[in-house]
C-alpha positions in Angstrom: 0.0 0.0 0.0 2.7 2.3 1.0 4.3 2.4 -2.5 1.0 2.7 -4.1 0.7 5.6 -1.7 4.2 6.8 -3.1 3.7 6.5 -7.1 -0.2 8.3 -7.0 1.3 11.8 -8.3 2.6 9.8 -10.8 -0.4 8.2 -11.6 -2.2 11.1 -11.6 0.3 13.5 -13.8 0.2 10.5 -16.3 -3.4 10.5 -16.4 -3.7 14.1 -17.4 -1.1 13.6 -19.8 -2.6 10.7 -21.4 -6.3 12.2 -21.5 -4.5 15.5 -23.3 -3.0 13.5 -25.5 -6.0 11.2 -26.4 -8.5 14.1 -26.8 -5.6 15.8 -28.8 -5.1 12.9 -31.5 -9.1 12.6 -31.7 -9.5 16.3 -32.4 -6.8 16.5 -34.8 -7.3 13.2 -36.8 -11.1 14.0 -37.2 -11.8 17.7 -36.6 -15.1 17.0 -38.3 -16.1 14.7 -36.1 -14.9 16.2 -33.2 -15.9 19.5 -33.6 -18.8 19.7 -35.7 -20.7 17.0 -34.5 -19.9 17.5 -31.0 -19.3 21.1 -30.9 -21.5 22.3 -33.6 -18.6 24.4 -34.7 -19.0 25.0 -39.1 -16.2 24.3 -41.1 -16.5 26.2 -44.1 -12.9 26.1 -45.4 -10.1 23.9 -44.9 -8.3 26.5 -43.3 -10.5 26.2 -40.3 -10.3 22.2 -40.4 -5.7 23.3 -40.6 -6.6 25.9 -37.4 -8.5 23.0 -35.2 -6.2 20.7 -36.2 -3.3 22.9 -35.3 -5.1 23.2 -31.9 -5.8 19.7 -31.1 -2.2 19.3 -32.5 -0.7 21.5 -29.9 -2.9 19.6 -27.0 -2.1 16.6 -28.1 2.0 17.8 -27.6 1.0 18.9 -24.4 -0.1 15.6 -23.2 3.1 14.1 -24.7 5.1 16.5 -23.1 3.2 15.7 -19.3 3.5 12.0 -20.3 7.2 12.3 -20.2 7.7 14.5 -17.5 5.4 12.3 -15.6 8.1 9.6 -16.3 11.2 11.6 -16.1 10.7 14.4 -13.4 11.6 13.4 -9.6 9.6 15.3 -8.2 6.2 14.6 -8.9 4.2 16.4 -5.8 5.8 19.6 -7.2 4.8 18.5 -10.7 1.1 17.5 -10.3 0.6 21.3 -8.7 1.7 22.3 -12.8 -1.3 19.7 -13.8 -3.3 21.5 -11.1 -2.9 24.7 -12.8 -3.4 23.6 -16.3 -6.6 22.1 -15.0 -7.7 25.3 -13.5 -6.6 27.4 -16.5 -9.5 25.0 -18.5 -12.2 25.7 -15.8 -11.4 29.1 -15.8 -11.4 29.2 -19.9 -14.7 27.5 -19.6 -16.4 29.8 -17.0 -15.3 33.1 -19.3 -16.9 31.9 -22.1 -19.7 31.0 -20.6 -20.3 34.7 -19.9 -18.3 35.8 -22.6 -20.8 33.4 -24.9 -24.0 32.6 -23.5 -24.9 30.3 -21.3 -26.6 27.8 -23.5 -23.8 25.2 -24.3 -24.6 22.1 -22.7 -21.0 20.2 -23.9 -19.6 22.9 -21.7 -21.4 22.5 -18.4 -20.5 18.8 -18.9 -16.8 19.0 -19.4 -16.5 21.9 -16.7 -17.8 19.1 -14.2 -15.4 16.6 -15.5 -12.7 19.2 -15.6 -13.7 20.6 -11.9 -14.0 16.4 -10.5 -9.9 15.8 -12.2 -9.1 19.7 -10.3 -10.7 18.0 -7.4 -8.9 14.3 -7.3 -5.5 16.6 -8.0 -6.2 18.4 -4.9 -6.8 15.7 -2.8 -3.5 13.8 -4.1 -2.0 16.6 -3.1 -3.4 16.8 0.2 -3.0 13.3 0.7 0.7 13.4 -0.6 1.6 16.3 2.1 0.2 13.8 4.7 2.6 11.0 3.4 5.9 13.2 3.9 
């Protein structure tokens, strides 16, 4: 139990790392998919389907990136407060365009829940790390 105990920031960086990476390679192989069926977001030229991509593209890097740090960096406490952040920096995208956007987006409210559960499991892995040392 006690190394389990040891290796959840770990766990939890590589999570994050493989979720950004997996929504990332979905967005950017099938943008249409992704964004217009899901999203309702019109692709009228393929220089919009090149700009999604290039998004999904960069998240997907992201992810990559926190997968390897999530293998390479020591200390991974100190790390999963970085995932913390880049989980509140969604929440807090999602909440402004909420009001920025109207309030009628229902994929929104639903990944702002997911989003705030993941801020909440890193907080307590933190906590529960702090405990540990």
């Amino acid at each position: 139990m006690k190394k389990v105990k040891k290796h959840l920031p770990r766990w939890t960086n590589g999570l994050a790392g493989l979720l950004l990476f997996a929504i990332g390679l979905m967005g950017y192989t099938s943008p249409e998919w992704f964004f217009t069926d899901k999203y309702d977001v019109m692709m009228p030229s393929s220089q919009s389907k090149t700009i999604l991509r290039v998004m999904m593209g960069f998240m997907a890097t992201i992810g990559t990136l926190w997968l390897w740090a999530s293998f390479q960096l020591k200390d991974q406490v100190r790390f999963l407060y970085a995932t913390g952040f880049l989980t509140f920096g969604f929440i807090l995208s999602r909440i402004l365009g909420l009001f920025f956007d109207g309030f009628d987006q229902t994929h929104t409210y639903i990944e702002l829940g997911f989003e705030m559960i993941a801020l909440i499991v890193i907080l307590s892995v933190l906590k529960y790390s702090k405990k540990e040392k």
